[in-house]
C-alpha positions as CSV (number, residue, x, y, z in Angstrom):
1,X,-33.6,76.8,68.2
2,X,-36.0,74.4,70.2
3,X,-35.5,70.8,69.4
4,X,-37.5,68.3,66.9
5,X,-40.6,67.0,68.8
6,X,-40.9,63.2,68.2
7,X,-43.4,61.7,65.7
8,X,-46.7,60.9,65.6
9,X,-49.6,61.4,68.3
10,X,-47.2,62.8,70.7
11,X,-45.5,65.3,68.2
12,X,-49.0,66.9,68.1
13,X,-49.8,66.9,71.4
14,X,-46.0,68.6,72.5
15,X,-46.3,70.9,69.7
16,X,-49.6,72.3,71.1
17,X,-48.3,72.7,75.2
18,X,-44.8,74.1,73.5
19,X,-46.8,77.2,71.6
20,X,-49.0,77.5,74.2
21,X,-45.8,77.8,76.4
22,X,-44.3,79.9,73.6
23,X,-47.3,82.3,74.1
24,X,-47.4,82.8,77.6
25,X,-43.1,83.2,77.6
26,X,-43.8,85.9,75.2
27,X,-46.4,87.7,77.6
28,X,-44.4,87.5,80.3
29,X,-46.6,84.8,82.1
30,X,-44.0,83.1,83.1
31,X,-45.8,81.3,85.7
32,X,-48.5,79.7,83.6
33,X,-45.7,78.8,80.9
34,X,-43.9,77.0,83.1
35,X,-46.5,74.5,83.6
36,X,-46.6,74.0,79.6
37,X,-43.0,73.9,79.5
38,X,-42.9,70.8,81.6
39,X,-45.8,68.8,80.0
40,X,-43.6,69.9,76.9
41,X,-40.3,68.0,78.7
42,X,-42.5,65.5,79.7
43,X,-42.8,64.6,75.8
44,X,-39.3,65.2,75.6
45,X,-37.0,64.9,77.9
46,X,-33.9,65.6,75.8
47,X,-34.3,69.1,74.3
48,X,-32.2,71.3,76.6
49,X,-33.7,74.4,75.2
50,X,-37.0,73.2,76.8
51,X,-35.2,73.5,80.1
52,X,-33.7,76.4,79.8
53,X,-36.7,78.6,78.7
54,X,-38.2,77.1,82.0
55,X,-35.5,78.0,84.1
56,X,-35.1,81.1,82.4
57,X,-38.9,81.0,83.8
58,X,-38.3,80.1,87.0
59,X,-35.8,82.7,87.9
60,X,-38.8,85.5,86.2
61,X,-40.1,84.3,89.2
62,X,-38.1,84.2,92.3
63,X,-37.3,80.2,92.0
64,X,-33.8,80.7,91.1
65,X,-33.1,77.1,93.0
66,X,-35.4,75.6,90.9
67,X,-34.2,77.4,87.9
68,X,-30.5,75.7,88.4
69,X,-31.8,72.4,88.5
70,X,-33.1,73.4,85.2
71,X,-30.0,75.2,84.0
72,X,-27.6,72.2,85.1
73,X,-30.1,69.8,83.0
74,X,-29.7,71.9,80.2
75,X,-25.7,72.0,80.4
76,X,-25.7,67.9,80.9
77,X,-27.7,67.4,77.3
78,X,-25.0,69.8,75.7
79,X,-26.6,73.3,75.8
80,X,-23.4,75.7,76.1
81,X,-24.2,79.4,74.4
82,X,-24.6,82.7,76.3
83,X,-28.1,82.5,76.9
84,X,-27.8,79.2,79.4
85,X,-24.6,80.5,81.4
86,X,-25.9,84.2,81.8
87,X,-29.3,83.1,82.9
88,X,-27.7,80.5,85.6
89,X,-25.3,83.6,86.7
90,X,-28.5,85.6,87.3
91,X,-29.8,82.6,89.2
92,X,-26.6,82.6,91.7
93,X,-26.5,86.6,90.9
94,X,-30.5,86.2,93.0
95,X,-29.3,83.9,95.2
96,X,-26.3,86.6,96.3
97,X,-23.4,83.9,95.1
98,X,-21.9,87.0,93.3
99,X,-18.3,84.8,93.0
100,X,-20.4,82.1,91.4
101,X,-22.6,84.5,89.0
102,X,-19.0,86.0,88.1
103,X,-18.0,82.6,87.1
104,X,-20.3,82.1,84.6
105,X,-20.3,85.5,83.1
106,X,-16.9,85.7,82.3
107,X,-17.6,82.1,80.6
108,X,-20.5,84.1,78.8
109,X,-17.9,86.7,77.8
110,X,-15.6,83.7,76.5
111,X,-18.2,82.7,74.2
112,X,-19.7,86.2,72.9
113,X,-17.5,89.0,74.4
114,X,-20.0,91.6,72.4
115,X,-22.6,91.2,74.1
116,X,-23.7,94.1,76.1
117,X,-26.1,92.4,78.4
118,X,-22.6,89.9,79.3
119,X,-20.7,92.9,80.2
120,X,-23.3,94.9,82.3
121,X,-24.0,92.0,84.5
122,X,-20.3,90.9,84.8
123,X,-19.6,94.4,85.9
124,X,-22.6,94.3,88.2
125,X,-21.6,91.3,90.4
126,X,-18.0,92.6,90.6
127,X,-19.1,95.4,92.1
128,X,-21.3,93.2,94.5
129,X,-17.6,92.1,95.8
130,X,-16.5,95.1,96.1
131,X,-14.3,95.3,92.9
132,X,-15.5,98.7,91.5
133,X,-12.4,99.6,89.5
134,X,-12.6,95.9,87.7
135,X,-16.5,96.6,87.5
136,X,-15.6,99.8,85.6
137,X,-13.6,98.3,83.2
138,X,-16.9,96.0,81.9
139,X,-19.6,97.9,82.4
140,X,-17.4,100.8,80.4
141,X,-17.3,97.8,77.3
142,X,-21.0,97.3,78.4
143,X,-21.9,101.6,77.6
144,X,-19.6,101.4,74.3
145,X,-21.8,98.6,72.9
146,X,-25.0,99.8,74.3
147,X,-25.2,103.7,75.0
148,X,-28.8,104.1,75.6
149,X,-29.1,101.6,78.9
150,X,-30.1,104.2,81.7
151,X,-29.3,100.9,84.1
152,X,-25.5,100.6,82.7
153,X,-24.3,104.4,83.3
154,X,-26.5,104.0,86.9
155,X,-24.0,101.1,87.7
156,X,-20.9,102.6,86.4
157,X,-21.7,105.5,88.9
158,X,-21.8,103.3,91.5
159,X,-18.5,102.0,91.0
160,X,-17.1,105.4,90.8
161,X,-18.6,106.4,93.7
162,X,-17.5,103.4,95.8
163,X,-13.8,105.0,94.9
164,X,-14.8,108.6,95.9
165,X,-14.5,109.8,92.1
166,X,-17.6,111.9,92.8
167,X,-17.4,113.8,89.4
168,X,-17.3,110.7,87.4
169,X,-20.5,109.3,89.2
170,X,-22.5,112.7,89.0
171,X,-21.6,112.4,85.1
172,X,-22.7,108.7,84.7
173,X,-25.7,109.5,87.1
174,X,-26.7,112.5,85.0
175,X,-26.7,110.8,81.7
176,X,-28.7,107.4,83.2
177,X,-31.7,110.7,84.2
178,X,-31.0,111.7,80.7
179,X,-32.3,108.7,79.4
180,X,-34.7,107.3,81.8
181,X,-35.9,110.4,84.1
182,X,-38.1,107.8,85.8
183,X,-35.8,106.6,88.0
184,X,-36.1,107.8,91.7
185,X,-32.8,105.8,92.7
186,X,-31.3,107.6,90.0
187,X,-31.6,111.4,91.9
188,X,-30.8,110.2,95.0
189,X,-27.6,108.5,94.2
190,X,-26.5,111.8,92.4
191,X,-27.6,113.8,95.2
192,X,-25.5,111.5,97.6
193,X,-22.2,112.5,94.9
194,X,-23.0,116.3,94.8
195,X,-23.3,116.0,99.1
196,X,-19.7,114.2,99.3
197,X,-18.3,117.0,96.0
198,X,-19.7,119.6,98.5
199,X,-22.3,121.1,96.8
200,X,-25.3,120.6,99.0
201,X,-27.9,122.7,97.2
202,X,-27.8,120.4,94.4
203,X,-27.6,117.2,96.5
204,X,-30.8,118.9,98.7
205,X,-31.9,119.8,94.7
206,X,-32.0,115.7,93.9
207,X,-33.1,114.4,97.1
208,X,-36.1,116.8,96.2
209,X,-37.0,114.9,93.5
210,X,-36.5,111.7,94.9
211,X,-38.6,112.0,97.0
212,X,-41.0,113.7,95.1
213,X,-41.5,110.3,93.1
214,X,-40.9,108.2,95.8
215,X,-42.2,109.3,99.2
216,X,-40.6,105.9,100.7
217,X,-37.1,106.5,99.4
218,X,-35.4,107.2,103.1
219,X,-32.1,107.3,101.4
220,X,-33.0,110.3,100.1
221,X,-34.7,112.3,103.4
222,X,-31.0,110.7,104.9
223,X,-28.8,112.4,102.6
224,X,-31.1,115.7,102.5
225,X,-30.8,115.7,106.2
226,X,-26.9,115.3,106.3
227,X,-27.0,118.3,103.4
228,X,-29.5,120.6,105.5
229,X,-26.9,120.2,108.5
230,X,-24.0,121.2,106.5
231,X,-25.6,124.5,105.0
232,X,-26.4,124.7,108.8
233,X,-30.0,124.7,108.4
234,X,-30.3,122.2,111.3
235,X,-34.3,122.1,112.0
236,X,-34.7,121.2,108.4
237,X,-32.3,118.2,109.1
238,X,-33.8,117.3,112.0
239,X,-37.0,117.0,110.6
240,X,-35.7,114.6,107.8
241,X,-34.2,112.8,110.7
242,X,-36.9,112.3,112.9
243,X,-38.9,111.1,109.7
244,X,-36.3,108.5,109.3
245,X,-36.3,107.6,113.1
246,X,-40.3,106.9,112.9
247,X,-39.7,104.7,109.6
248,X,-37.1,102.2,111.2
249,X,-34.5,103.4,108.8
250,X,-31.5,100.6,108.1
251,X,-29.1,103.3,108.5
252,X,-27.3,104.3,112.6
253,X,-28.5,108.1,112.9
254,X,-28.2,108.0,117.0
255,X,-25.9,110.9,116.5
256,X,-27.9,112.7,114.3
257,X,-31.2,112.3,116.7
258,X,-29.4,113.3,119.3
259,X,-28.1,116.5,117.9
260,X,-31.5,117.6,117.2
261,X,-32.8,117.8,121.3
């Protein structure tokens, strides 16, 4: 609950810029309410709540530096619930300080250990460290509070496929298309686990479609290339590999290039 504006000519004036911050938070303006949120700490200075719904802001738009400043603020004048100490983890979470996001999640988790949203993102950096079994464990307590978050089972297939239990993936990945078919990243990533399970049709199957709703996914033309290769359909690889080669892919495919002359 926001804090009691002061009295008098002032109370009116910081009740106006806190709804009109209100209003644009609610819209997702998050730039124009951060300008309201200030004049509204500018009235007063002690509300921590007023700091963190900016910082909260802040990070909605990139300035996760800004938004610790905030965040810290907010934690001096005696804010300490789950909302403050997930949204500075997201802030260090942005920042890639995944040890430092973990910290504060798993003091999140102290407070509320029911809370999905803690789980998902405390499973999510530990993953970031390369910790998939221990990201496993939350982001399963994560699905058992919350079984419709596409995002969650998404995850959790990452994890398994960082330790080669392909299956387990494909299953997670299948269920996160199952609820949000959307999701190019989402095809790709299962075709990637049906390529290492051996069954390239299906991975070439996926890669299909991920690229069918996302023509700039080169993960996908990468992994449909590798799969072409194996079913020894080579000039189909190739051509997925040149495409790649002319789009400055991330990825070393020297060996593959040279393959193809």
């Amino acid at each position: 609950m926001l804090g009691l504006i002061v009295s008098g000519l002032s109370c009116s004036s910081n009740k106006d810029n806190l709804n009109a911050a209100m209003n644009l938070y609610d819209k997702k303006d998050y730039k124009s309410a951060i300008s309201f949120f200030t004049k509204a700490i500018n009235e007063d200075s002690l509300d921590p709540d007023l700091y963190n719904l900016r910082g909260y802001s802040y990070n909605q738009i990139g300035k996760y530096e800004l938004a610790l400043i905030d965040f810290r603020k907010a934690l001096k004048l005696g804010k300490y619930d789950v909302s403050i100490h997930v949204n500075m983890g997201d802030s260090f979470f942005n920042l890639g300080k995944y040890n430092q996001a973990i910290n504060l999640f798993l003091i999140a988790r102290k407070i509320d250990s029911l809370d999905a949203a803690v789980n998902y993102d405390l499973g999510s950096s530990l993953l970031k460290i390369n910790q998939p079994k221990e990201a496993i464990k939350y982001l399963s307590y994560d699905i058992a509070l919350d079984t419709t978050d596409a995002e969650s089972y998404y995850v959790r297939g990452l994890a398994y496929s960082e330790l080669d239990q392909f299956l387990n993936a494909i299953n997670d990945y299948s269920k996160a298309i199952k609820l949000n078919p959307g999701q190019s990243k989402f095809y790709v990533d299962r075709g990637a686990s049906w390529f290492y399970s051996g069954n390239f049709d299906k991975a070439i199957e996926d890669c299909n479609q991920s690229i069918r709703m996302d023509s700039l996914n080169l993960e996908a033309y990468y992994v449909r290339g590798l799969a072409w290769n194996e079913l020894g359909q080579a000039e189909k690889g190739c051509i997925d590999f040149h495409h790649l080669q002319s789009n400055n892919f991330e990825k070393d495919i020297t060996e593959e290039i040279k393959n193809c002359k």
